[in-house]
C-alpha positions, 0 to 999 in steps of 0.5 A: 881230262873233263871234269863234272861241277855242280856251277851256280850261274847267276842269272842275268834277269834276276838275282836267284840262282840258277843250278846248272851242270857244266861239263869243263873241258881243260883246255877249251878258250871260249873264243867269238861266243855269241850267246849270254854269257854267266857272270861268274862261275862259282863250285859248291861244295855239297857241304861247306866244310871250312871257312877258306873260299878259294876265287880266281879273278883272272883265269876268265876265258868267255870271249864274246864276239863283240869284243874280238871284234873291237879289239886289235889284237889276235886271238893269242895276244889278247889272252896275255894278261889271262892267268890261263888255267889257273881254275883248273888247278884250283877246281879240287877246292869243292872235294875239301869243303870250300867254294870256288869262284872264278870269273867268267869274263877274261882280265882284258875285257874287265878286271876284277883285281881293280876298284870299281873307280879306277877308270881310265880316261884314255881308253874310256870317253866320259870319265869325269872322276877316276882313281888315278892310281899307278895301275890306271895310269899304267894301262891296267885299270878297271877296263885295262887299255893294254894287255902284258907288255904294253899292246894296246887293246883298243884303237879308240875309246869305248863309251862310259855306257859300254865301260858301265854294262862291263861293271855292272854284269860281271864286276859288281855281281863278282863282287857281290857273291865274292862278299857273301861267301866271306860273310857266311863263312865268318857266320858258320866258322867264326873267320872266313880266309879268302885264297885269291889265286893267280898265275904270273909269267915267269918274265915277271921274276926277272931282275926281282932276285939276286944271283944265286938266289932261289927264284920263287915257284910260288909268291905269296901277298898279304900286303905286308901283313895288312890283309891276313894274320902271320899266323895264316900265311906262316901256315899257308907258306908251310903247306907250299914249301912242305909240298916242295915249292919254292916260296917268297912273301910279298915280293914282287906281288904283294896283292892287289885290290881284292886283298886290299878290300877283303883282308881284314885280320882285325875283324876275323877276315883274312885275304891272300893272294897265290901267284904261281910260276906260269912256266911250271904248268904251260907254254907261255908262247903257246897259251898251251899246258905242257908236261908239268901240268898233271904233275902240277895239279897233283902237287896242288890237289894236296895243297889244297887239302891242307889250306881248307883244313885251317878253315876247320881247325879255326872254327874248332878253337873259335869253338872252345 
């Protein structure tokens, strides 16, 4: 299947915006591409419509030729951490009146799901001040030292230049258009409620339930209510077990720094985070889609739907 977006790239010798149409073709990993490369992909709708904005921070795939080149790592093994396809299964979010954002950039290159300071010094020369949180210190800070289970990306450093280019080309302009859209929609509908969407392997659930117990298809982070309202994510767990998905809260994945910056109930701004079962829609040996792809993307087109009408109906009542 290909599909056909209006896709704002922001230009990289200014900050306006440049219009262009891209045709997406579905499993198409951009691998040793030499040309610049967008900082960020972002779906209009041709009417915002709702205060939800959807953004996949993880599902980047432009890989640079430079950057295969530094790496020890194969083709397959480097896309790991990638929460493969996962903007192909939110790329309907446009038809109901949201934007959609999602990074260009993949995961192992630099991490949109990490502060801007947590710097890791043991694959980044230079650092003399880092957040040194468990995730640095686990390999996987702002520019990740290993992809999933450990495998070290790099064989030495990079330079504090090179860790600098990543953040100000892809994180900060991430993060800026990510603001912006909050913001406006909190202007035009009175509460703006990020969906922050990513996948996770299915490895990730193993030991996470007892026996016996359903395994999640669909875990669901708010942080433990510190990053949106329970009346949103009761709704929002509603729409997903009411679409026959198994769903659990905040265990094993509570969200992450995008939840935790933009999730503020108290001032009408409410983050959270998606995590779906990777084995419901791909072959994690292959990094390749399987059978239950369409029937996924089917299920989600309805999900969906029915999250970007609580943009509406939370503008009708600020309404009133």
């Amino acid at each position: 299947d290909v599909y056909k977006r209006q896709v704002y790239k922001r230009s990289r010798s200014g900050d306006q915006d440049l219009l262009a149409f891209l045709i997406l073709t579905l499993y198409t990993v951009h691998k040793g591409v030499a040309m610049p490369q967008p900082n960020y992909y972002l779906a209009m709708p041709v009417h915002v419509a709702s205060g939800v904005v959807f953004a996949s921070p993880h599902s980047g795939r432009d890989y640079a030729e430079s950057f295969l080149q530094k790496t020890i790592l194969d083709a397959k093994v480097i896309r790991s951490s990638e929460d493969a396809f996962v903007d192909q299964l939110f790329a309907c979010a446009p038809d109901h009146g949201c934007p959609f954002l999602h990074a260009s950039a993949p995961r192992a290159f630099v991490d949109l799901n990490r502060n801007q300071t947590e710097l890791d010094a043991a694959v980044i020369g230079d650092v003399t001040k880092s957040a040194y949180t468990p995730r640095v210190l686990s390999g996987l800070g702002v520019i990740p030292r290993v992809v999933s289970n450990g495998r070290a990306i790099y064989s030495g450093k990079l330079t504090m230049a090179e860790a600098t280019h990543r953040l100000d080309t892809y994180w900060r302009p991430y993060h800026t258009r990510l603001e912006s859209l909050l913001c406006a929609a909190r202007t035009k509908f009175g509460e703006s409620v990020l969906i922050d969407c990513h996948s996770m392997p299915r490895e990730a659930l193993e030991g996470t339930f007892r026996a016996g117990q359903k395994r999640p298809e669909i875990v669901l982070g708010d942080r433990f209510g510190a990053s949106a309202s329970h009346q949103i994510v009761n709704r929002i767990q509603d729409i997903l077990t009411g679409a026959g998905f198994a769903v659990s809260r905040n265990m094993p994945f509570a969200g992450a720094y995008i939840t935790q910056r933009y999730g503020c109930p108290s001032q009408n701004q409410h983050a959270v985070q998606i995590e779906i079962d990777r084995a419901l829609y791909m072959d994690e040996a292959t990094l390749m889609p399987h059978e239950g792809f369409a029937h996924l993307s089917d299920r989600l087109r309805l999900v969906v739907a029915q999250i970007a009408e609580i943009g509406c109906q939370n503008a009708q009542l600020a309404a009133e």
